[in-house]
VMD Tcl script that draws the C-alpha trace (Angstrom):
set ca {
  {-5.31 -11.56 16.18}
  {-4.24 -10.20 13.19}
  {-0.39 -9.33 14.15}
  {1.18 -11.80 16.60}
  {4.46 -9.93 16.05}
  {1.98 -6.71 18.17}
  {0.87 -8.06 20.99}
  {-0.29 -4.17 21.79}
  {-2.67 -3.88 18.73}
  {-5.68 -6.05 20.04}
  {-6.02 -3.65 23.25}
  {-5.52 -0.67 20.50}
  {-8.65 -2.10 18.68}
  {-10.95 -2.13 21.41}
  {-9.64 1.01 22.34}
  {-11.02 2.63 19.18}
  {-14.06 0.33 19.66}
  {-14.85 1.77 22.93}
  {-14.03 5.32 21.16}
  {-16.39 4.63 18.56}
  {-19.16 3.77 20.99}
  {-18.82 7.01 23.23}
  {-18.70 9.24 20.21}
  {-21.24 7.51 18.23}
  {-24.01 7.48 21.36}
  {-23.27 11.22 21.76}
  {-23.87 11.94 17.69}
  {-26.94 9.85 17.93}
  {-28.42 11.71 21.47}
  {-27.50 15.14 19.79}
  {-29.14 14.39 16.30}
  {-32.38 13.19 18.10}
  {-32.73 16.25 20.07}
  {-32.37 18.51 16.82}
  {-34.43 16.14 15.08}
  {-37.35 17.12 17.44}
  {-36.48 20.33 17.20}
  {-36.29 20.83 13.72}
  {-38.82 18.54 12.70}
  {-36.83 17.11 9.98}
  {-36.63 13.27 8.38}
  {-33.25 13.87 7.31}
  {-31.67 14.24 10.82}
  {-33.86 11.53 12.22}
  {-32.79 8.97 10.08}
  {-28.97 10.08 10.27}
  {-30.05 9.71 14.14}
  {-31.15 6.14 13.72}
  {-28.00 5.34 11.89}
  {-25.98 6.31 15.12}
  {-27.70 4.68 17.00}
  {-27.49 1.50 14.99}
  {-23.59 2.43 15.23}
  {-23.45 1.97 18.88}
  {-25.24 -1.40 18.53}
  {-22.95 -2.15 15.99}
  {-19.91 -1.15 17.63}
  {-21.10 -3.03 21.11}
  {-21.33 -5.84 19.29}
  {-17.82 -5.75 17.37}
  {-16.15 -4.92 20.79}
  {-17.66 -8.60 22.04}
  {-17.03 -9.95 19.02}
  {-13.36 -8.90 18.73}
  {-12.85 -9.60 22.92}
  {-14.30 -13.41 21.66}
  {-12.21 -13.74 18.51}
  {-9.06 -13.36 19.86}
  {-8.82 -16.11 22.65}
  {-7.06 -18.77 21.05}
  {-7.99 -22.30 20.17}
  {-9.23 -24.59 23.65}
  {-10.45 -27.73 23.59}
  {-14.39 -27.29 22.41}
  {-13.10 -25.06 19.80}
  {-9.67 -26.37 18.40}
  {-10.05 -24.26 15.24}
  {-10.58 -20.75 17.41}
  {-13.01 -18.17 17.84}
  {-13.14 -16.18 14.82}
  {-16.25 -17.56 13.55}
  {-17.53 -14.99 16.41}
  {-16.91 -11.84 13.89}
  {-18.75 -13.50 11.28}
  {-21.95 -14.02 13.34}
  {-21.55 -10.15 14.66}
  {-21.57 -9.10 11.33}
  {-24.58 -11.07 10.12}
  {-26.16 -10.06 13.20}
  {-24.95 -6.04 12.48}
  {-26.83 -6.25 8.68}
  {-30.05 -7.09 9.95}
  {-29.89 -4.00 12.43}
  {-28.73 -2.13 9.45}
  {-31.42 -3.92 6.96}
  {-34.20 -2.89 9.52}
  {-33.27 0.68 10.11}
  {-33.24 1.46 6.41}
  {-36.57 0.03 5.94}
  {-38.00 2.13 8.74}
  {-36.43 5.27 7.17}
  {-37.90 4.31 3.97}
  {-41.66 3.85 5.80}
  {-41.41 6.97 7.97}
  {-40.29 9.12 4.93}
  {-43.09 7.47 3.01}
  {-45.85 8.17 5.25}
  {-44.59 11.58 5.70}
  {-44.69 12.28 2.27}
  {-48.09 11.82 1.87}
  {-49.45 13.59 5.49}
  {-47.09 16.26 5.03}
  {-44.52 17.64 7.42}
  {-42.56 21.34 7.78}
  {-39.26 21.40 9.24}
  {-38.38 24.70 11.39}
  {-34.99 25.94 12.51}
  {-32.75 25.12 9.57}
  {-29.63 26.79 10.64}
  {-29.85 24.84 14.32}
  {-29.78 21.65 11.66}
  {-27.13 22.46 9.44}
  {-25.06 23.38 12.79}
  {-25.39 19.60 14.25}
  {-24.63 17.86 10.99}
  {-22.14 19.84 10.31}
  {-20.47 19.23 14.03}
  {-21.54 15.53 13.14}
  {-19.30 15.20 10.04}
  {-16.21 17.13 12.03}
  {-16.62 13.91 15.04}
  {-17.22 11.27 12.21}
  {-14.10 12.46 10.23}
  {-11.62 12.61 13.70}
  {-13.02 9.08 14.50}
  {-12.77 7.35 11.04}
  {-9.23 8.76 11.21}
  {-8.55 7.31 14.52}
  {-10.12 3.44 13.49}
  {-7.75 3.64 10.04}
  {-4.88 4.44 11.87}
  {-5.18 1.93 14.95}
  {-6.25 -0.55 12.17}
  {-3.56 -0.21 10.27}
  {-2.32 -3.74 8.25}
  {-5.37 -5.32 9.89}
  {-7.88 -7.43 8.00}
  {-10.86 -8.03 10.56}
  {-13.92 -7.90 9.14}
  {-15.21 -6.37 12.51}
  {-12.61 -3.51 11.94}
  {-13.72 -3.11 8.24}
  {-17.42 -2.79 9.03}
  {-16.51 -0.62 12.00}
  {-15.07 1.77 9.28}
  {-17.85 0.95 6.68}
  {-20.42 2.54 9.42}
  {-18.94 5.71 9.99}
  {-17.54 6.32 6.34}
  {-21.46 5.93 5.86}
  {-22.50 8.12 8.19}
  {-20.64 10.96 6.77}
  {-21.71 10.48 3.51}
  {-25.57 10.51 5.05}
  {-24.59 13.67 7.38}
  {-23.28 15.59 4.04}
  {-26.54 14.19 2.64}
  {-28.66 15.43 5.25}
  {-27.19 18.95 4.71}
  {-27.83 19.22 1.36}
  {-31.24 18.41 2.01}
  {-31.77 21.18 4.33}
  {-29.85 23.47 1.96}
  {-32.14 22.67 -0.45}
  {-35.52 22.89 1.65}
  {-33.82 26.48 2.64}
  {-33.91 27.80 -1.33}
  {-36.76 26.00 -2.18}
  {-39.37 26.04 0.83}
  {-39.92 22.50 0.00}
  {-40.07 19.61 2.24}
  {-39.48 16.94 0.16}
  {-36.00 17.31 -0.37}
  {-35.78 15.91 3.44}
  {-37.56 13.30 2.61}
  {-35.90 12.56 -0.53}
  {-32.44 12.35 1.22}
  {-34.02 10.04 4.18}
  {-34.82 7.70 1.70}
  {-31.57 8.06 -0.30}
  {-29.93 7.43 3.02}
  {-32.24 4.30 3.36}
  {-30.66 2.86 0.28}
  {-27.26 3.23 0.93}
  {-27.71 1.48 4.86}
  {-29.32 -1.39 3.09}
  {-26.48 -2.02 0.66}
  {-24.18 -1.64 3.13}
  {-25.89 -4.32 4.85}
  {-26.07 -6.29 2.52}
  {-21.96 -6.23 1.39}
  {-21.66 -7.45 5.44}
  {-24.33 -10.04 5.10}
  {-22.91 -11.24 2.12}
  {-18.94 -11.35 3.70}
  {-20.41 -13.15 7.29}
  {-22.10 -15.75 4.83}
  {-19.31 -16.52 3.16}
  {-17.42 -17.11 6.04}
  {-19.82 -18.90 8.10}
  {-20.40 -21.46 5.17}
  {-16.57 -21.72 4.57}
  {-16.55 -20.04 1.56}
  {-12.98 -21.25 -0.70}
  {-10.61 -18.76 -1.53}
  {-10.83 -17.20 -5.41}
  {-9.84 -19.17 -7.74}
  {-6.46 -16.41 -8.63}
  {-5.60 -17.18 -4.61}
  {-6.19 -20.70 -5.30}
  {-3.76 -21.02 -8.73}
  {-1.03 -18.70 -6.16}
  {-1.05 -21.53 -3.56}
  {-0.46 -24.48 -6.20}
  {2.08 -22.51 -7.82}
  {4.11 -21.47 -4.91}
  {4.23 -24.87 -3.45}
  {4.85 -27.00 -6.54}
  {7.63 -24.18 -7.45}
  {8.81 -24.73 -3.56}
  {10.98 -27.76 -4.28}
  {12.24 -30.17 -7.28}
  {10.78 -33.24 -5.16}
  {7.39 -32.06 -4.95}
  {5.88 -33.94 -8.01}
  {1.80 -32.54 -7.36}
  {-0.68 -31.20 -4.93}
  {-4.40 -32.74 -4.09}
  {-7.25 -32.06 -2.29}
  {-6.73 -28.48 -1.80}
  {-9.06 -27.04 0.79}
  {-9.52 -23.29 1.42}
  {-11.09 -21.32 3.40}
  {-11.31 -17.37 5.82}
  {-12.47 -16.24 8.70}
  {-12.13 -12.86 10.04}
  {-8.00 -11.66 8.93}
  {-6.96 -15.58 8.73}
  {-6.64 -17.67 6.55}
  {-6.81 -21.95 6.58}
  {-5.25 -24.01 4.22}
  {-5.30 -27.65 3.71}
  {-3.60 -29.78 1.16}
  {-2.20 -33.15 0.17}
  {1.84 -32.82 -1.70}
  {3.16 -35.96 -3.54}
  {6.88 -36.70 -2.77}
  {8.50 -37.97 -5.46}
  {12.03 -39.61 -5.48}
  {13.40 -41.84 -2.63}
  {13.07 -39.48 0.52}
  {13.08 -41.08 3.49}
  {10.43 -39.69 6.18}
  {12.30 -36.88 7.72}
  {13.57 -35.91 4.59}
  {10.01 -35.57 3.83}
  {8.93 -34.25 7.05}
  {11.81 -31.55 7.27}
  {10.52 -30.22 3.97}
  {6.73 -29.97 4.87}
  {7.79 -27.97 7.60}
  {9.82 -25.51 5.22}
  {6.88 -25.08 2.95}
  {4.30 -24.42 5.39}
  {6.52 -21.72 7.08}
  {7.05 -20.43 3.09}
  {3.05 -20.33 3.19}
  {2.94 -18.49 6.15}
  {5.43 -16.11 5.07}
  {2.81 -15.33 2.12}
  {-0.39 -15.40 4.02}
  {0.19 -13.77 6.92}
  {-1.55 -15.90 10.29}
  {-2.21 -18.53 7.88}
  {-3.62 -22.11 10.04}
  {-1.50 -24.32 7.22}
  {-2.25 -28.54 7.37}
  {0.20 -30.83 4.89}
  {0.10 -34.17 4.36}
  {2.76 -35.56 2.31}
  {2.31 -39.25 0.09}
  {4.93 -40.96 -2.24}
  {4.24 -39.95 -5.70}
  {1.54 -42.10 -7.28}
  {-0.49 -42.44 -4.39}
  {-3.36 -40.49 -4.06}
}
mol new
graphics top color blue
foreach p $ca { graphics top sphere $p radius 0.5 }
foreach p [lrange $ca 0 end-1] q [lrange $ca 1 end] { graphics top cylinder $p $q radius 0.2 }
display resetview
């Protein structure tokens, strides 16, 4: 996990993933029933969001309970190749609600629709925003100093949905003063957008880490810098290798000794600099090899 110094966090993040799922499935069960009440677009589609959330947040609670066994035998690197597949898995869910938002609001564009009790609306949403607010505050402080990409999408969702439930009032506001529907609509598909980019952001972070993706380049330049800077007798560094996976990091690299070292001279020091590398990337998986200078 992401703090072996807090052996109390991991039960602290599925705490707040189990959290998220209770008060998400009672959001989503309340905005449906206003939804058919009210007849509007707006609350439907924030509806389908939350219940998209508890899918989401299901899977991130399996995904974290996978991700932090540690390394066996048929997986000697570890598990946390299981975040990146529930995220890619999460932004298809996401990808497909939007574009059912976007067809619904479409279709009821052109057949027409009127939306009735208003105030019953703005009540829910507004009640909506009040849980969504408590709850975001609740994953960012049990989070804290964490770098899971299951805890970061966790967040994304329900920073989302509060931007789509102040959304959804304004529509309503709006269809209030103007007796016109399509300022539901309107929002829905607003809404629509902003799911499918935030799909897209996770699809685009679980790809990366499913195919490896290296560090940046600035990250890249740090590491080569910090360990030729480490000590006098390290004369260069090959065959730098980089790579994250949910909040760690892998590094593997090749240092030329130069001088007349003898091997635990040379082993001593490899073990200094790859506790120096942990120091700087916190739960780094560090590999050195060390060769005389020269030979590559």
């Amino acid at each position: 996990m992401d703090d072996p110094k807090d052996p109390g966090k991991p039960k602290r993040l599925m705490g707040a993933l189990y959290l998220s799922i209770i008060v998400a499935g009672c959001l989503a069960l309340i905005k449906v029933l206003a939804a058919l009440v009210t007849r509007s677009m707006a609350i439907l589609a924030s509806a389908l969001d939350s219940l998209m959330d508890v899918g989401a947040s299901i899977v991130n609670l399996l995904a974290l309970q996978g991700a932090s066994q540690p390394p066996d035998e048929e997986h000697a690197y570890g598990h946390e190749k299981i975040e990146s597949l529930a995220g890619l898995f999460q932004s298809v869910l996401l990808t497909l609600t939007g574009l059912y938002i976007v067809y619904e609001s479409v279709r009821r564009l052109i057949f027409g629709e009127e939306i009735q009790v208003l105030s019953l609306g703005i009540g829910v949403m507004l009640f909506a925003i009040l849980a969504t607010l408590l709850l975001v505050w609740r994953l960012k402080t049990v989070s804290r100093h964490s770098e899971s990409l299951v805890m970061k999408s966790e967040k994304l969702h329900y920073v989302t949905d509060i931007l789509s439930n102040v959304g959804v009032i304004v529509s309503l506001v709006l269809v209030a003063l103007t007796k016109w529907v399509v300022w539901d609509l309107l929002i829905s598909i607003a809404i629509a957008i902003y799911v499918c980019h935030a799909a897209y952001e996770i699809l685009r972070k679980s790809i990366d880490e499913l195919l490896d993706r290296a560090l940046p380049p600035q990250a890249r330049r740090e590491i080569e810098s910090l360990v030729l800077n480490f000590n006098p007798s390290i004369a260069g560094i090959h065959n730098l290798r980089t790579r994250k996976v949910g909040g760690k990091v892998f590094l593997d690299f090749h240092i030329e000794i130069g001088g007349q070292q003898n091997f635990n001279e040379a082993h001593q020091m490899t073990e200094s600099l790859i506790e120096a590398m942990r120091k700087r990337y916190t739960n780094a998986d560090v590999t050195v090899h060390f060769d005389p200078e020269g030979e590559i």
